[in-house]
Backbone bond lengths (Angstrom), bond angles and torsions (degrees), N, CA, C in turn:
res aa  C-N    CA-C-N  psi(-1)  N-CA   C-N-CA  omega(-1)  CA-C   N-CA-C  phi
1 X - - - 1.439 - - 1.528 109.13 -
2 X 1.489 123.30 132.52 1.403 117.46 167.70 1.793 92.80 -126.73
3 X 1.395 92.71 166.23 1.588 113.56 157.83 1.618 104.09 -139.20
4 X 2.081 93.26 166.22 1.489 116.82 -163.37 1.320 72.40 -137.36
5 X 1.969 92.96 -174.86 1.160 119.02 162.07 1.607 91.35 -164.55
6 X 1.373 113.00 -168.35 1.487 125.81 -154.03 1.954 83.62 -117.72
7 X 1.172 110.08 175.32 1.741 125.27 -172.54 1.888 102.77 -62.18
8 X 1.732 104.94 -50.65 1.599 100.35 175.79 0.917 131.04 -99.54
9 X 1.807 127.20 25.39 1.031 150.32 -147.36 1.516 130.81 19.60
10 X 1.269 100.90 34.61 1.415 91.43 -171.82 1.737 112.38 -97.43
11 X 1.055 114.00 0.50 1.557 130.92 166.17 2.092 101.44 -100.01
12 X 1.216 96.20 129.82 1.254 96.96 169.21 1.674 123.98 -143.80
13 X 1.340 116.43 132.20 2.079 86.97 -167.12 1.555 85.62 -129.45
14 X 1.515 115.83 -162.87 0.980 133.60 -151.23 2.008 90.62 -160.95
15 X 1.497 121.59 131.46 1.448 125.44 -178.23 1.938 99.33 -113.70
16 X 0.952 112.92 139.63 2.001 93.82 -173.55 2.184 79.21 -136.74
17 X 1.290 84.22 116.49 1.977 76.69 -174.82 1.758 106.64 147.01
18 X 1.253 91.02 135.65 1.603 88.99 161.29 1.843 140.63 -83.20
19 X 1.260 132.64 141.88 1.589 119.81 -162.62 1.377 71.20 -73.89
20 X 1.562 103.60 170.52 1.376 128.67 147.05 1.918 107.22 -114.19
21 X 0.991 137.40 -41.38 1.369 139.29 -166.92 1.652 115.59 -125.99
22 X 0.693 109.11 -179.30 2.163 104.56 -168.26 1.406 96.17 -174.27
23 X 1.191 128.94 111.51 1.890 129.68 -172.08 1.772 109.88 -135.02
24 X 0.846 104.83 103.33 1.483 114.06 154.91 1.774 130.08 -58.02
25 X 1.393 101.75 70.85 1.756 105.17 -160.89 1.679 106.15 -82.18
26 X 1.432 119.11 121.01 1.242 145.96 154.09 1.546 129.47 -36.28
27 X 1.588 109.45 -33.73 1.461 110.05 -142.74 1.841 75.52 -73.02
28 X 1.899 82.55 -173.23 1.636 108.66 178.84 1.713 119.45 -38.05
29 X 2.000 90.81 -59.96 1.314 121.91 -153.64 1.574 107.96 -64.74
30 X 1.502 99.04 -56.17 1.500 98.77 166.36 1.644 132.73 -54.02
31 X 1.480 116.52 -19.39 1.051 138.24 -162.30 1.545 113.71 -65.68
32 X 1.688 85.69 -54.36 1.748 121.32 -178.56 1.534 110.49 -69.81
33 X 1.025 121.44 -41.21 1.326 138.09 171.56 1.498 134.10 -54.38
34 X 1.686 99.82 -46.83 1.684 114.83 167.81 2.098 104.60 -94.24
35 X 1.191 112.03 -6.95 1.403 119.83 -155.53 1.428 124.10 32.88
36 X 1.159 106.00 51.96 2.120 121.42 169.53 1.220 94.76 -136.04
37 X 1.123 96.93 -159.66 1.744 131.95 -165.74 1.330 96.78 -85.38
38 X 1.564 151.11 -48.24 1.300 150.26 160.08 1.057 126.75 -140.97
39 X 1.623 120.96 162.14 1.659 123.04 174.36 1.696 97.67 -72.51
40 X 1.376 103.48 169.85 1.555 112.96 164.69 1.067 110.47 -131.23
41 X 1.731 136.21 99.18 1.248 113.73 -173.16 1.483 105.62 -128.89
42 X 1.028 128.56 151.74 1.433 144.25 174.53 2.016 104.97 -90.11
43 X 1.317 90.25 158.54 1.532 71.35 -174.14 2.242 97.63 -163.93
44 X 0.897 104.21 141.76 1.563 125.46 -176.24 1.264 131.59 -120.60
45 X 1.367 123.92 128.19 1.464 107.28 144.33 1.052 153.79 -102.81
46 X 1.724 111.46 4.05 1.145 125.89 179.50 1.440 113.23 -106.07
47 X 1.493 97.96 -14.24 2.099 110.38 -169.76 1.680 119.45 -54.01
48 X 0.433 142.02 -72.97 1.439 160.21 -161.76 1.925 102.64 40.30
49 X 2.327 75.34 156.12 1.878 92.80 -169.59 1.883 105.34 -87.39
50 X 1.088 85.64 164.84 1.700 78.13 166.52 1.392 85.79 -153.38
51 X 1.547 110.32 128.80 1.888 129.33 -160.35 2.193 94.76 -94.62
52 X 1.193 98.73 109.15 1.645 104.33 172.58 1.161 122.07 -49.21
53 X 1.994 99.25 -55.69 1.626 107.19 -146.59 1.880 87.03 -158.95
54 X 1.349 106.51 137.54 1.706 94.47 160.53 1.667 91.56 110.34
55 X 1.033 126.27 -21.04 1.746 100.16 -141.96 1.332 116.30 -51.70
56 X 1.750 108.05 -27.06 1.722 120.47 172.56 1.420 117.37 -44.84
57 X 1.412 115.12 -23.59 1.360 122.07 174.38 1.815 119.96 -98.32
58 X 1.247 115.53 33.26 1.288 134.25 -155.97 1.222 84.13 -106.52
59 X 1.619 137.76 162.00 1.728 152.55 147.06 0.959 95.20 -157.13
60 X 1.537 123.52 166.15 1.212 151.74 -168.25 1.656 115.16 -141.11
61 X 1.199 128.50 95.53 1.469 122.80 176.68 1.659 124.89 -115.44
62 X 1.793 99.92 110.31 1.273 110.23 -174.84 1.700 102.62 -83.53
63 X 1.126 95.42 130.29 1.785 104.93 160.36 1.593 109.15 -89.91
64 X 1.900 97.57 110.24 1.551 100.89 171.41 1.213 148.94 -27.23
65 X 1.154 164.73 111.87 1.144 146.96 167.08 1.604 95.94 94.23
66 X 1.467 104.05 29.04 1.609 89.70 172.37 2.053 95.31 -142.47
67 X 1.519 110.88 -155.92 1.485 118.24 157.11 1.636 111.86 -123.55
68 X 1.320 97.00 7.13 1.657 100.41 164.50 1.459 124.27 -66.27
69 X 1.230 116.45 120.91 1.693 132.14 -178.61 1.643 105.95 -143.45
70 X 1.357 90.23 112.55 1.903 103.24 152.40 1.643 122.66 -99.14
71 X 1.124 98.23 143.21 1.936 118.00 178.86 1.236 75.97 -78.83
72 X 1.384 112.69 166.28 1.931 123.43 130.41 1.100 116.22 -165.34
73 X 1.124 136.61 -175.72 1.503 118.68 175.73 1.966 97.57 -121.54
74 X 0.963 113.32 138.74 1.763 137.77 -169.65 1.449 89.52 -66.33
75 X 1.201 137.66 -28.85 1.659 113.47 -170.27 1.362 109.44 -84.33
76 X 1.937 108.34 -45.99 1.636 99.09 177.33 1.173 120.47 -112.25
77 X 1.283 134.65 -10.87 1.435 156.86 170.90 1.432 111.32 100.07
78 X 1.407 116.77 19.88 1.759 120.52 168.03 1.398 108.39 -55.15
79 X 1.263 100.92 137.65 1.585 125.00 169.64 1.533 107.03 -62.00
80 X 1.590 121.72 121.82 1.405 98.86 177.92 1.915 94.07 -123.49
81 X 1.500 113.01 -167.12 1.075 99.96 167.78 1.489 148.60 -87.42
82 X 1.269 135.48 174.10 1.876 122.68 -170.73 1.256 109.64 -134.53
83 X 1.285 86.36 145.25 2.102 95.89 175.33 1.400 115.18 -145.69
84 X 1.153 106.67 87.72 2.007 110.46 -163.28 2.185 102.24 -40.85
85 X 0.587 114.73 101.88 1.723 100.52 170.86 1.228 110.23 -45.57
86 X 1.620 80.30 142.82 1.537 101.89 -177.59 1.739 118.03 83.35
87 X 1.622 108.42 -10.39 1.068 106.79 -170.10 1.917 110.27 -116.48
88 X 1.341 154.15 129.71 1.174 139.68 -161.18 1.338 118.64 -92.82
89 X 1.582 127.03 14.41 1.526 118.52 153.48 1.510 117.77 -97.41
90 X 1.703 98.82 122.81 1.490 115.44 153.67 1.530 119.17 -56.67
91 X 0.972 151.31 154.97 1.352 160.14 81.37 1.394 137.20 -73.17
92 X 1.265 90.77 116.24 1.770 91.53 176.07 1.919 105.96 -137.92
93 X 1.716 84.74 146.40 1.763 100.00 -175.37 1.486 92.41 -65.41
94 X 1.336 106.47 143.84 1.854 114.52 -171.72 1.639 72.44 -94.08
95 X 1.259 160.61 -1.58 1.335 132.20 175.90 1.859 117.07 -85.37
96 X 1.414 98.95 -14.02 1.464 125.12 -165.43 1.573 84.89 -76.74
97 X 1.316 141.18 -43.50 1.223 137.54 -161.74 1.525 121.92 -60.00
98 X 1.171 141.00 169.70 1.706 132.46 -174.38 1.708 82.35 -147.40
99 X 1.540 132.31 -15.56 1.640 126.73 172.27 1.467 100.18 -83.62
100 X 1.541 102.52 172.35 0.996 109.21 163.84 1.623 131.44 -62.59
101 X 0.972 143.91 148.55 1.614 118.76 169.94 1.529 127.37 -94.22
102 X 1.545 95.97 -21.55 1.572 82.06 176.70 0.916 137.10 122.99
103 X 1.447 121.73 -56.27 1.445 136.37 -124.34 1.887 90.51 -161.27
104 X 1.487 110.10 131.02 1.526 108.76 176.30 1.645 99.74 -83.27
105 X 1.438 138.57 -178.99 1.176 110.13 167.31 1.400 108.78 -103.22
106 X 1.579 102.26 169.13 1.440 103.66 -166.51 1.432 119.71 -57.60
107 X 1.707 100.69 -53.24 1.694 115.45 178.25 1.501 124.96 -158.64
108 X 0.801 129.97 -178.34 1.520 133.28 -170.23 1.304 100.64 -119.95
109 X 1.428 106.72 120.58 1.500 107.32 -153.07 2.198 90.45 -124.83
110 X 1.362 97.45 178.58 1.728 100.15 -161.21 1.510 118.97 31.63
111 X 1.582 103.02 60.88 1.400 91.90 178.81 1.629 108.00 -80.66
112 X 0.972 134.37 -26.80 1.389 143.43 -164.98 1.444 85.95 -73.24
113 X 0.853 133.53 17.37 1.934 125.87 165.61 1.865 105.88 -125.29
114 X 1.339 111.77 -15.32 1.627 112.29 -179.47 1.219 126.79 -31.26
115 X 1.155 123.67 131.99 1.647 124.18 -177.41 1.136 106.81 -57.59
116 X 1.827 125.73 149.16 0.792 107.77 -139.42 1.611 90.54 -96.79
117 X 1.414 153.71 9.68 1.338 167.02 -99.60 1.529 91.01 -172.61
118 X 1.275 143.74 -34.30 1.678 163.00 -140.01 2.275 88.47 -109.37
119 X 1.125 114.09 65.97 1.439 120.65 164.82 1.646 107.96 -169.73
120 X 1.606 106.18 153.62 1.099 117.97 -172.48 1.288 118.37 43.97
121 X 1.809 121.48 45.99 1.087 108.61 -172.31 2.010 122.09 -97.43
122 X 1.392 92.43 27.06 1.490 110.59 176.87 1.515 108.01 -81.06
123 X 0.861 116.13 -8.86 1.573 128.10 -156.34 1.582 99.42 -112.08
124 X 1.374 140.95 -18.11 1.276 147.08 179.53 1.796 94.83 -73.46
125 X 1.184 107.96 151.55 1.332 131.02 176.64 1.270 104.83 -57.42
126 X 1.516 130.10 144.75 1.764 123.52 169.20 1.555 85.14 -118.52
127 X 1.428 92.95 146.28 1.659 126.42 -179.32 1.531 94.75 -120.03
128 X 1.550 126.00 120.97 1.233 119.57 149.11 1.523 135.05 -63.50
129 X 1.465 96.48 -17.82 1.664 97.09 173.95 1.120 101.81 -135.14
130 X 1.742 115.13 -147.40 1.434 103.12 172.98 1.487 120.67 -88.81
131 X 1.498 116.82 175.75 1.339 124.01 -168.08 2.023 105.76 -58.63
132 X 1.055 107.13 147.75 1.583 96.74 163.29 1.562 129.32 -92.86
């Protein structure tokens, strides 16, 4: 079992299930959506969410002509997790989580779309806090 919540906590869920897969996706769409270098999402078919607190602050936005869909919640714009009805994959942003997750992810997927700034980024300086 894990739980998330959204940035002002006013969305809160509950995951009861094991991931099977964890993907770091590259392409454009996802890109624009998380605004970094990639989404991180964990993803299920047997998991399912169960929503605590918030759900009034729940939306769903499909990009046309595609299978792209973001959760979020309307007050702060956190990524939360999705489950098309009727259909049996979960997704949820592993950043949305406050548990542990678990699981390294499997792979880094649409790389042939990577920003083009998004390489060798082991080699950038680490700051434990913020910059001075």
């Amino acid at each position: 079992m894990a739980t998330g919540q959204c940035l002002c906590g006013a969305v809160k869920f509950r995951i009861s299930g094991e991931f099977e897969s964890f993907f770091l996706c590259h392409c454009s769409r996802c890109r624009k959506d998380s605004g970094s270098a990639h989404s991180a999402n964990l993803f299920s078919s047997t998991a399912s969410v169960s929503w605590l607190s918030g759900e009034e602050y729940i939306r769903v936005f499909r990009l046309s002509g595609s299978r792209h869909v973001k959760c979020f919640c309307t007050n702060c714009g956190s990524a939360l997790p999705f489950s098309e009805e009727g259909q049996s994959l979960l997704a949820v942003p592993a950043g949305s989580l406050d548990s542990r997750v678990g699981m390294r992810p499997n792979a880094h997927i649409c790389c042939a779309s990577r920003a083009d700034w998004d390489h060798d980024l082991a080699s950038v300086e680490g700051i434990d806090g913020l910059p001075s």
